[in-house]
N, C-alpha and C positions, 0 to 999 in steps of 0.2 A: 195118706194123700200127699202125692209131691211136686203137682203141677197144677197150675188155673190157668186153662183157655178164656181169653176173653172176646167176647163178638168187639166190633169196631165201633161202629157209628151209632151213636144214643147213649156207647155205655163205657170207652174211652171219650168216645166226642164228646162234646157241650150238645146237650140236648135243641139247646136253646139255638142253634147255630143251625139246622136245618131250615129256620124262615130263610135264611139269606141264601138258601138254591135258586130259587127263581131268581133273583137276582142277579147273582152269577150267571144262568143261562142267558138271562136276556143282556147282559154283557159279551157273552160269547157271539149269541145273532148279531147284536152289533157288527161285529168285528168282521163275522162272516158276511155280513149285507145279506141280512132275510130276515124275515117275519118276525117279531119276538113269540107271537102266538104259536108261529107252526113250528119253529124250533123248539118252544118248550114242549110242544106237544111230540114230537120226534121223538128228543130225548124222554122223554118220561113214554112210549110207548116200547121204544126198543131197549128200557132197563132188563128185562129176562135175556135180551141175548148178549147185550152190551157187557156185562156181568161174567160170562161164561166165553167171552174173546172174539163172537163172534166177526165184528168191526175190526179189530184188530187193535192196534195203540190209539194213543188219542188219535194224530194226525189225521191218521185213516177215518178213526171213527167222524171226527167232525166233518172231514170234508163225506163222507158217505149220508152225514144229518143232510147235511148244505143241498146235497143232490137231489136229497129224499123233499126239500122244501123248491127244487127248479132251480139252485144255484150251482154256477161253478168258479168256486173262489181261485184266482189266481195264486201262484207259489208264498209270492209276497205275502199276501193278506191272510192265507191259511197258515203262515208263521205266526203272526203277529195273534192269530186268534187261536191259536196250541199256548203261547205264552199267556193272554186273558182268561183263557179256560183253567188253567192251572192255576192260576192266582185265583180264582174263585174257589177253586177246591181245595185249595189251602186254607182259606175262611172258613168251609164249611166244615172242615174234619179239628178246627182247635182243641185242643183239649177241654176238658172240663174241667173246673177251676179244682179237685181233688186228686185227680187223674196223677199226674205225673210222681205225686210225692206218694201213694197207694202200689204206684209198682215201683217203687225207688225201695219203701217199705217190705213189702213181701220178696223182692230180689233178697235183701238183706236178711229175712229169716231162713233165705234157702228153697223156696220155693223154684220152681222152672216154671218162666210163664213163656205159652203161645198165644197166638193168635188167630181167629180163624173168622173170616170177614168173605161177605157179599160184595164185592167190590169191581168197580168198570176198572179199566186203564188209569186212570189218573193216581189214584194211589198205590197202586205199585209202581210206576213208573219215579214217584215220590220219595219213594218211602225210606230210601237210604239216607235223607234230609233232614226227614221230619224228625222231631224230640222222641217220639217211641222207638226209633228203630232200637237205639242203645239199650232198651228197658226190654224188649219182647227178644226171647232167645231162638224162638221158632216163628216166623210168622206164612200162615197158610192163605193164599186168596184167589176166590172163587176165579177171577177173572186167568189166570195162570194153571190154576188145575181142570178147569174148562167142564168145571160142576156145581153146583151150588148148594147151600141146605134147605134141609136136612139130609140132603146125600148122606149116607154113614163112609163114606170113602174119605170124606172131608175129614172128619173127626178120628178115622184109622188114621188117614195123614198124619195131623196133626201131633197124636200121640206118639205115632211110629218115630216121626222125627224128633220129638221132646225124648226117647228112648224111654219112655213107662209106657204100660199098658193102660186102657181107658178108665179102666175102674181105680185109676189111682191119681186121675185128673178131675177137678171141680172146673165146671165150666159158666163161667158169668155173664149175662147178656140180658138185653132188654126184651127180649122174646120176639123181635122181627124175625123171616124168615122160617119162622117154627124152629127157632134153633134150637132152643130148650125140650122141645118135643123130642128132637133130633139127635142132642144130646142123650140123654133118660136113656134112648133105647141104642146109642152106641155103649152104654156101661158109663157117663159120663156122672156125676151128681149137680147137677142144673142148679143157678141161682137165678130168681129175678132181677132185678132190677127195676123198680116200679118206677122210678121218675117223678115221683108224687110233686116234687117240685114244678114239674113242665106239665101243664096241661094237655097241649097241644098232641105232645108225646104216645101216649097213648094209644091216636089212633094207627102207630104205625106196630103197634103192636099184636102179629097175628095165631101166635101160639092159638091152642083151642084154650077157649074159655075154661073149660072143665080142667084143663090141664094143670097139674098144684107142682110146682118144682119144690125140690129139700128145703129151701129157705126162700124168703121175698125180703130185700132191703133197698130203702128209699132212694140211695146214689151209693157212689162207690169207699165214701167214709166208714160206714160199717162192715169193711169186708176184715178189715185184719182182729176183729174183735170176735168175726164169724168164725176165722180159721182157727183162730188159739183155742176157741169153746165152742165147736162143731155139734 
């Protein structure tokens, strides 16, 4: 094995950091002058296409929300709320407090790690900033390859650019999107991530129940004890 794909949000992120989206959204209606209800509900209706570019960057995307609620934000005010919607999605994508020193760790034994994430516009547009880029050697995301998982094209990607083939990549994730499902049948070796600490967690978790990935650990502190004794 000489690569770990890891999913993004639950399982680099702090689990615990997705209460603070609502939040953030009703931050962002602020800004745009509309509903906090019907913008949260916008966004959270148009996550499937937001994810795969449909809206385009944020800019677009927001002011496309704002339309979709009967507003039309002038230049001014739709700056001002590209810059609050980002500061919100900087809150929500923190690390998790093991995160950073678990791929600082596995960099260092030689490992190639990618990334391959579910993601609207804000974190790619991000992501040359944030503490991961340095850490993740490949990173894939849905919102740019204009697919999302379990596509297996995602996870060809992904490998293609780490340069090994699939079967010689572990793929770690808290099983949103069926990724682990996704994985398994691109030749990937699936870990869960149970989150047993976050309760909450859980329920964004849609793998099929029936579905047993190679290994299940509680956060991402037991992974480098996984790889040394697989």
């Amino acid at each position: 094995m000489r690569a770990i794909v890891f999913d993004f949000f639950g399982t680099l992120t702090d689990p615990a950091a997705e209460r603070d989206r609502l939040a953030a959204f009703a931050a962002t209606a602020r800004s745009l002058g509309v509903p906090v209800d019907r913008f949260t509900a916008a966004m959270t209706g148009s996550f499937p296409r937001r994810i795969v570019g449909a809206h385009g960057g944020t800019r677009d995307t927001l002011l496309a929300m704002a339309r979709s609620c009967g507003a039309e934000p002038n230049d001014d005010r739709l700056t001002a709320a590209v810059s609050i919607h980002h500061a919100g999605a900087e809150i929500v994508r923190r690390p998790r407090p093991e995160a950073l020193g678990v791929l600082d760790g596995l960099r260092a034994e030689g490992y190639l790690l990618g990334l391959l994430s579910d993601c609207s516009s804000e974190l790619v547009e991000a992501w040359p900033a944030t503490p991961y880029a340095s850490r993740i050697d490949v990173p894939v995301f849905s919102w740019r390859e204009r697919c999302r998982k379990p596509d297996p094209r995602l996870y060809a990607t992904v490998a293609e650019r780490l340069g090994v083939r699939a079967a010689e990549c572990w793929f770690v994730g808290d099983g949103g999107s069926r990724e682990l499902d996704g994985a398994r049948r691109a030749g990937m070796r699936p870990v869960l991530v149970t989150n047993v600490a976050y309760p909450d967690a859980r329920q964004l978790r849609t793998d099929p129940d029936a579905f047993l990935p190679d290994h299940r650990i509680p956060d991402l502190s037991a992974l480098p004890a996984l790889f040394t004794h697989p």
